[in-house]
N, C-alpha and C positions, 0 to 999 in steps of 0.2 A: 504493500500500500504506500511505503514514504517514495520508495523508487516510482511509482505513478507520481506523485504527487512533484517528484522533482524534476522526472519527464514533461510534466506538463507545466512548470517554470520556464524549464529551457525551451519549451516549443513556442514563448514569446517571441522569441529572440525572430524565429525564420516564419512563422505561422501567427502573427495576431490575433488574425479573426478568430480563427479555425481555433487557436489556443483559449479564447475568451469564451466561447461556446462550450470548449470543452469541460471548464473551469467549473461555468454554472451547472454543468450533468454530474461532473467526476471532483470538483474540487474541494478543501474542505478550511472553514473561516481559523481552525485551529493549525494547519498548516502554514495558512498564509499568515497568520498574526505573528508566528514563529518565526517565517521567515523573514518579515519585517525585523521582528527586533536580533532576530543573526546578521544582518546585514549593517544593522545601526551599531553592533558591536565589533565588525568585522575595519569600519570605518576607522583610521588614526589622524583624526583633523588636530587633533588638541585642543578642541573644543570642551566645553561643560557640558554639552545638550547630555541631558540621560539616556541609557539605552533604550526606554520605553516611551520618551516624548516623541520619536516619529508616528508608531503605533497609536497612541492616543490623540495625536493631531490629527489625524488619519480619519479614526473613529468617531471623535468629539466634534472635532470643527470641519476636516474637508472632506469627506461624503454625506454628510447631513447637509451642507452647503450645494453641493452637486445634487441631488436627491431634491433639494425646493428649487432650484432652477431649471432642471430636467421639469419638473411641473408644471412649471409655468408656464416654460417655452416650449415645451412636446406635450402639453395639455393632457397629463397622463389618465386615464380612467380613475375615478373614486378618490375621495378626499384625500386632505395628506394625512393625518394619521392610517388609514388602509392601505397608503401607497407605502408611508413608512414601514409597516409591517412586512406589505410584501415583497419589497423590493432592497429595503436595508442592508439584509445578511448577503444575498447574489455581491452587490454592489460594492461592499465595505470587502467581499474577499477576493473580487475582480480586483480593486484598485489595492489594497495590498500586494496583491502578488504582478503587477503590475509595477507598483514603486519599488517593492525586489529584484524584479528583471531588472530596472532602469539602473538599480544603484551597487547592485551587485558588480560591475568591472570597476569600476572607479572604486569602489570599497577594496578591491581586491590588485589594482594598481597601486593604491598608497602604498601598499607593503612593497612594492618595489620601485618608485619612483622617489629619487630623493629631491626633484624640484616641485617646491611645493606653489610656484605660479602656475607649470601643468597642470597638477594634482586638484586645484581650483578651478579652472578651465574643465577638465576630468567631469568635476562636481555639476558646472553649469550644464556644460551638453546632456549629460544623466538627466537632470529636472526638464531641459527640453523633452527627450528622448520620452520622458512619464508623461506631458502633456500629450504627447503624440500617440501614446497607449493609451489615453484614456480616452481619446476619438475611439479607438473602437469598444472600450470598456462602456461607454454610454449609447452607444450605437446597439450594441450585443444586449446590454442590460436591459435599455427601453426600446429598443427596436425605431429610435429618431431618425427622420433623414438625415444624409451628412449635413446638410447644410447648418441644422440644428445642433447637432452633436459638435463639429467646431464652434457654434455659438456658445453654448454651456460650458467645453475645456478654457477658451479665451476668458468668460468671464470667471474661472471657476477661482481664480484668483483672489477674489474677493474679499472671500470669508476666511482665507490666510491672513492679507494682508490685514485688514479688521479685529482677529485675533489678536497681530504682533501687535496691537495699541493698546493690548489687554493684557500683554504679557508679563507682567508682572503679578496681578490676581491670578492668571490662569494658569502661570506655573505654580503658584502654589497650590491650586487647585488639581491642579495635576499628580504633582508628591502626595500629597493625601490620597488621590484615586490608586496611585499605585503604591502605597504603602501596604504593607502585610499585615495588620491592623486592619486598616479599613477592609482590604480583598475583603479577608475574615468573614467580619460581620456583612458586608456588601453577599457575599455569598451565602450565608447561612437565614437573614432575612430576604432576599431576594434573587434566592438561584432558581425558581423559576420562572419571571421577568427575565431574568439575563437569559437563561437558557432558551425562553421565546425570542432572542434576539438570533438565533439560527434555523428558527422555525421554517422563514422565507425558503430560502435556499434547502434546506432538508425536503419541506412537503415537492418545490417543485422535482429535487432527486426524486424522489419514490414517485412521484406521479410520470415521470420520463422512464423510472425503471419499469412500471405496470405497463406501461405501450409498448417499450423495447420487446419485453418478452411476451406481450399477445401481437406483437409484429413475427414472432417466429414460425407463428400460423401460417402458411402459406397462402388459407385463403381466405385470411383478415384484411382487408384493404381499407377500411377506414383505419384501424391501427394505424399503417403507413401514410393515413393522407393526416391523421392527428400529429404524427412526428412531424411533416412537412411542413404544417404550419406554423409549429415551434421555430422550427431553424428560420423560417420565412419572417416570423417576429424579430430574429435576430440580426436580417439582413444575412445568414449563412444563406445564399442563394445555395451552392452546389450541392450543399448537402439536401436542401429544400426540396430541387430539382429530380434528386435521385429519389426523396422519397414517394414523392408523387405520381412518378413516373412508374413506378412498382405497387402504385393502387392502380392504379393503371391498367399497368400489365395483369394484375390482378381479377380487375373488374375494370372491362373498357365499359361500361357504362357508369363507371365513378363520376359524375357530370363535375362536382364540387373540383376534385383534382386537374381537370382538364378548367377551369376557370382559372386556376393558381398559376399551371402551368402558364398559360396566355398571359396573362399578368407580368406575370415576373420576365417572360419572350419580350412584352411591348414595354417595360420598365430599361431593359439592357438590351432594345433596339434591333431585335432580330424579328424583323414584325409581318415576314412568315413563318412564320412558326407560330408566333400570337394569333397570326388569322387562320390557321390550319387548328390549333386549341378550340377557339372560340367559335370557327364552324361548329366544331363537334358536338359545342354546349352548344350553339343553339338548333343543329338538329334534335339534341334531347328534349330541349325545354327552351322555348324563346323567353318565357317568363324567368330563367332561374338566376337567383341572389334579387330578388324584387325588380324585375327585370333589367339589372343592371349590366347583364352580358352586351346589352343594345349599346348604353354608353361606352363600355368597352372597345366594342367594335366600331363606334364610328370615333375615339380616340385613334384608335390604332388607322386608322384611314388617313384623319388628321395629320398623322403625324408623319403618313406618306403622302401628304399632299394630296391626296384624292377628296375634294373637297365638296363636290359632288353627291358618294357613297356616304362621306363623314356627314353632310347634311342631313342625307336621306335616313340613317337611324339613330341619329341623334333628335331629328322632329318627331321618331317616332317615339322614343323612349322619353321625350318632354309630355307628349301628349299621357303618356301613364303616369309619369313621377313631374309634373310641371312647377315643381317646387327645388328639386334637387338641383344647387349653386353649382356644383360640379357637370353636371350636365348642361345645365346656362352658358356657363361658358364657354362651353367646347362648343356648343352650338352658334356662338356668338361668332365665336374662331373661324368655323367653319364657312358662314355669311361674310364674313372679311376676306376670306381666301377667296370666295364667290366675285368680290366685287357688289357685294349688297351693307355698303356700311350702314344705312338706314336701320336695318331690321337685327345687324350685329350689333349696334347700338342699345337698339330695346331689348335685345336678349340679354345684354351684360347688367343693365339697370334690373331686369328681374333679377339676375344671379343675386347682385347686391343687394335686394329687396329681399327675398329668398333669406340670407343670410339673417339681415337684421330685424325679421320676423321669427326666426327660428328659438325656437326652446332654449335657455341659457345655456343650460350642459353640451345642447349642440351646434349654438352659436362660436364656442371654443374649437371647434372641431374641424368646422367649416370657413373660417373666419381668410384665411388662406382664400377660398375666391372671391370672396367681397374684395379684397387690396388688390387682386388681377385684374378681376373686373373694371375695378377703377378706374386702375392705370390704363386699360384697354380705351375707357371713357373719355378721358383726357386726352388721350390719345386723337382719339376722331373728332374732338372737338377742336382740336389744333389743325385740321384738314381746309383748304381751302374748301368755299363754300360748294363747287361744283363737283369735288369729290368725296360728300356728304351723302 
């Protein structure tokens, strides 16, 4: 088990993603705290910091800080205390073992480099090197687009720097938390509090190991198509791809599977393959995911310029869902490629109407095409008046 656990340290190094995925299935919050503080030991700065203040800066101030900005800005399902629970322990052992990888060679150069301006240098590329794991640590974790997940590493600084103006209470408050005294009583009144703090991370293991092995059914295909959704939350496309692809093979009339597949095809631009997918869903079912396959498919047209076909079921899939901002605008898109900015015009103003009629909870959600919209608006309002 510690050879797994140190195999999948080192597969940071060459495998990111693929590592941060693997972390959340196989990983565990009691190795990575370990390895944090081996490597804070391992360190000959001549510094004062203690072996256990990386560790609790970690725990205390910068994944909790990461965790309410991942909220905000990837709008995560369910309040924060539910998001807190479920997503804490994955998080806090992704980015441990994450600032392990980072700080482990420079940890392990001091002992052989005797300038210590390198050795500094050493230090800063390391702290880069962690920002750039925790793009896919937050990515893997919440399943963010990139664009979001580098918003959240950029600002994740924050509640660092806001700390060090605290650092004087907070290292004292710190020694206390790690005194053996407090552990003590810390754990004898509340070891099962702490110990729900691994909950997260434990239920989703067992809930991935019950699929893994009624995946070895051969002719379980929803098994297969439940793993593929997992890894698809994590932006693991290949792995995604394969599991789907064997509910599939499983059961061709897995409609749900052959939806994923298409998706994830017109997401990384292979958009035949997407339109061969999404044929298939809609000889099963023209209605299926509330008829969302429609908007699918005339996305995927859109974005081959067939502006045309992308018209054609995208008016149709407004006519059932004439509310859905994501469909507004693709249809919007589509009358601009037309040369009908008149009526792209009015389909973008419903998107944003759309939007900001919508249910709170799914005004967050959606809010992404109201600011397209927009921009599309202002857009054609800057048009000379004959190209209107």
């Amino acid at each position: 088990m510690l050879i797994d656990h140190i195999k999948l340290l080192l597969r940071i190094y060459w495998q990111p993603s693929a590592a941060m995925s693997a972390i959340l299935d196989q990983g565990s919050l009691l190795f990575a705290s370990v390895a944090v503080v081996a490597v804070t030991l391992l360190y000959r700065t001549g510094s004062r910091v203690s072996f256990y203040t990386p560790l609790l800066v970690l725990a205390v101030v910068y994944v909790p800080g990461v965790l309410l900005l991942s909220g905000l800005l990837a709008r995560l399902g369910g309040g924060l205390g539910s998001v807190f629970r479920r997503d804490y322990s994955p998080l806090l052992t992704s980015t441990a073992m994450a600032w392990a990888a980072a700080n482990l060679p420079p940890a392990l150069a001091g002992w052989m480099l005797p300038v210590p301006l390198f050795f500094l240098m050493l230090i800063a590329v390391a702290q880069l090197y962690f920002l750039v794991l925790m793009f896919f640590v937050v990515r893997t974790v919440f399943g963010t687009e990139d664009r979001t997940a580098v918003i959240v590493v950029c600002l994740s600084w924050i509640p660092v720097v806001g700390a060090s103006f605290l650092w004087g209470p907070l290292h004292f408050l710190l020694r206390w938390l790690a005194s053996p005294f407090f552990l003590f009583y810390a754990y004898y009144y509340l070891g099962s509090e702490i110990g729900n703090l691994g909950a997260g991370l434990r239920s989703g293991q067992n809930f991935r190991r019950m699929l893994n092995a009624a995946a070895l059914n051969p002719h379980d295909g929803e098994a297969q198509y439940q793993l593929g959704l997992i890894y698809q939350q994590r932006r693991n496309y290949t792995e995604a791809i394969e599991r789907f692809r064997k509910a599939v093979a499983i059961d061709p009339g897995e409609t749900d599977a052959h939806f994923q597949l298409g998706r994830i095809a017109r997401e990384q631009g292979r958009l035949a393959d997407a339109l061969a997918h999404f044929q298939m869903v809609m000889d099963q079912n023209d209605k299926h995911s509330q008829s969302e396959i429609l908007r699918e498919l005339g996305a995927v047209y859109l974005t081959a310029r067939q502006y045309q076909d992308a018209q054609r079921f995208l008016a149709e899939y407004i006519e059932r869902r004439p509310y859905d901002p994501e469909g507004l605008y693709y249809l919007g898109q589509a009358l601009e490629g037309l040369g009908r900015p008149g009526e792209a015009r009015e389909a973008y103003m419903r998107a944003a109407e759309a939007v900001s009629t919508a249910p709170r909870y799914r005004r967050r959600v959606v809010a992404k095409w109201s600011r397209l919209a927009q921009k599309q608006i202002r857009k054609l309002a800057s048009l000379p008046a004959k190209a209107r």
